[in-house]
C-alpha positions in Angstrom: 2.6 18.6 -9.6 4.0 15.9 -11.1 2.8 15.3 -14.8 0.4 11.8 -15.4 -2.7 10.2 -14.6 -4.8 11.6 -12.1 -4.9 8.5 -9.0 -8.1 7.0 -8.5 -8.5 7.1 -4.6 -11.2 5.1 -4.4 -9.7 1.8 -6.2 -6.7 2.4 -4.4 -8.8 2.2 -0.8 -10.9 -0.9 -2.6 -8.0 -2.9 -2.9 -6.2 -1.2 0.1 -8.8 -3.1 2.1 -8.7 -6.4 -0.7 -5.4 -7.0 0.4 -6.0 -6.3 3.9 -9.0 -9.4 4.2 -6.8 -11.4 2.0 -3.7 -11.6 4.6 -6.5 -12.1 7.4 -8.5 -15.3 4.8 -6.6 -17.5 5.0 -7.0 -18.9 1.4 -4.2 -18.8 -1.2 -4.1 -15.7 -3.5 -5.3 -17.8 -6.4 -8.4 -19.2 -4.2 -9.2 -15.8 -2.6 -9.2 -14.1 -5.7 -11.4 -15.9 -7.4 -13.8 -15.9 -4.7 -13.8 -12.5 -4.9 -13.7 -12.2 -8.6 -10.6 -10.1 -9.1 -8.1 -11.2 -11.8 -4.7 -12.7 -9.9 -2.5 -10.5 -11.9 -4.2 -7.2 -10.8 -4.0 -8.5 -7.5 0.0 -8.9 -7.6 0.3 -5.1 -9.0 -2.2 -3.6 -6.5 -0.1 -5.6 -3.7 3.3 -4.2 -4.9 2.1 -0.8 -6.0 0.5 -0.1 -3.0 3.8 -1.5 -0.9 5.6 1.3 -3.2 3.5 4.0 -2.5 3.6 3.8 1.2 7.8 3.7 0.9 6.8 6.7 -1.4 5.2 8.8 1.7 7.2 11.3 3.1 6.1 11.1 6.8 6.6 6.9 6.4 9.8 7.8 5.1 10.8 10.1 7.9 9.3 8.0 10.7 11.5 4.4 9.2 14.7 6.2 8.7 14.6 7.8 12.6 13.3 4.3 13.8 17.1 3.1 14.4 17.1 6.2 16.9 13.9 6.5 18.6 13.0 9.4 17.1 11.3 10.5 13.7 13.9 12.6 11.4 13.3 16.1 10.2 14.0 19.6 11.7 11.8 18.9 14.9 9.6 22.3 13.9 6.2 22.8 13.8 
């Protein structure tokens, strides 16, 4: 396991589903955040970090990289 700090699942699905309703508002980042009362800059991180850590999934991975060809990559066992 890799060494660090332990993920905290639920802010990650909190602002999972705060940057979801913010691409479906409407308002500008700086507008929806406020309404919301989260602080711009954490917004930016939780936006890119989260962008990172689905590239980071290993299924995701396998799924874009076989997308040119149809098909998912990987040894095709189960």
């Amino acid at each position: 396991m890799a060494k660090g700090k332990v993920r905290d699942k639920g802010k990650e699905a909190w602002y999972r589903r705060t940057v979801c309703r913010e691409r479906q508002g409407g308002l500008s980042v700086r507008a929806f955040c406020q309404k919301q009362g989260v602080r711009a800059a954490a917004f930016y991180f939780w936006r890119r970090e989260l962008v990172r850590r689905e590239a980071a999934r290993p299924v995701a991975a396998a799924f874009r990289a076989g997308a040119a060809g149809g098909e998912p990559s990987g040894n095709g066992s189960r």
